[in-house]
Structures are given as structure tokens and as C-alpha cells.
Phi, psi and omega in degrees: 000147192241148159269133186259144190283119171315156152231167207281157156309073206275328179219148172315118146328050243218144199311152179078349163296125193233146207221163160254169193272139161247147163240013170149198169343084177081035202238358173311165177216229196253349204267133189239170180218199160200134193289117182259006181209152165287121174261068168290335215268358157286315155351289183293348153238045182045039167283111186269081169315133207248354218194150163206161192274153182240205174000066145103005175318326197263344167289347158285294195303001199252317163302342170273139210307156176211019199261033189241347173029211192311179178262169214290172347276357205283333211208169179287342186294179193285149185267137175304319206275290192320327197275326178297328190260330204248319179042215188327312204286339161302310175297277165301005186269303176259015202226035214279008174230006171309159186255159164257138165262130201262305135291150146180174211219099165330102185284073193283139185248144200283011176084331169262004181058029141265147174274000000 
């Protein structure tokens, strides 16, 4: 599995914010979140925002199912190792109301670091 290489900490973990998942030094992949509350206290352990939801995105993000809340051992949710070993047919199987992202749509900023 390959890894993508930290970058710095340009911006706050801050509700609305979207970060990749880390487990230390250079060890992001592909798993990604979005701070559904401000997490400043990641910042300092290079969860790097890369992205932040725009025009009513955290009013979507609010619609998605949570009552499985964290993922195992912390919370009731799907185990890292099973979704890894298992992938979807493990998800849907123990999971049948979790939401899917289905789509998404790439954002170019205008050069002033606004989209």
C-alpha cells in the first residue's frame, strides 16, 4: 500500500474541514474525514486540511446516518481491519444504513485561494 507524504499544516481542523486519516509520519492513504466539530488538537499531529465543505455542505453532512457513531473498538462502527479485508460486502452486510459517497467534484481556486 503506498503512502502519501504529509504536508504542512496550512490550516485549522475546524468543523467543516476535510483532512486525510493519519497513524503517523508520512502514513496518509487514501481514508479521509471531515471535522464535524473544531479539532484544533489535530493540527499538531499533522492532520493536514486539504479541502472544506462550501454553499450548505455541512447542512448535507448533517444528514448522514451516525447512529453507529465511532468506529470499533472506541464506538459501535465498522473495525479498520474488516473494511480493509472485507471492503463493501463487510459494510453492507453490518451496516446497512451508513450513507455512501457516491460522487464528488473537484474545485480549482482562482489563484487568491478562493474556489
Amino acid at each position: 500500500e503506498r503512502k502519501i507524504l504529509d504536508d504542512p499544516v496550512m490550516e485549522s481542523n475546524t468543523k467543516g474541514t476535510i483532512s486525510f486519516a493519519t497513524s503517523g509520519e508520512d502514513s496518509r492513504t487514501t481514508q479521509m474525514f471531515i471535522n464535524l466539530v473544531d479539532n484544533e488538537n489535530l493540527d499538531g499531529m499533522k492532520f493536514s486540511p486539504f479541502g472544506k465543505l462550501v454553499d450548505g455542505g455541512m447542512d448535507v453532512v448533517n444528514q448522514i446516518y451516525s447512529g453507529y457513531g465511532e468506529g470499533a473498538p472506541s464506538g459501535k462502527g465498522p473495525e479498520q481491519g474488516r473494511i480493509q479485508n472485507e471492503g463493501n460486502r463487510y459494510l453492507k452486510r453490518e451496516f446497512p444504513k451508513l450513507s455512501y459517497i457516491t460522487s464528488v467534484k473537484r474545485l480549482l481556486n482562482d489563484g487568491n485561494g478562493e474556489l
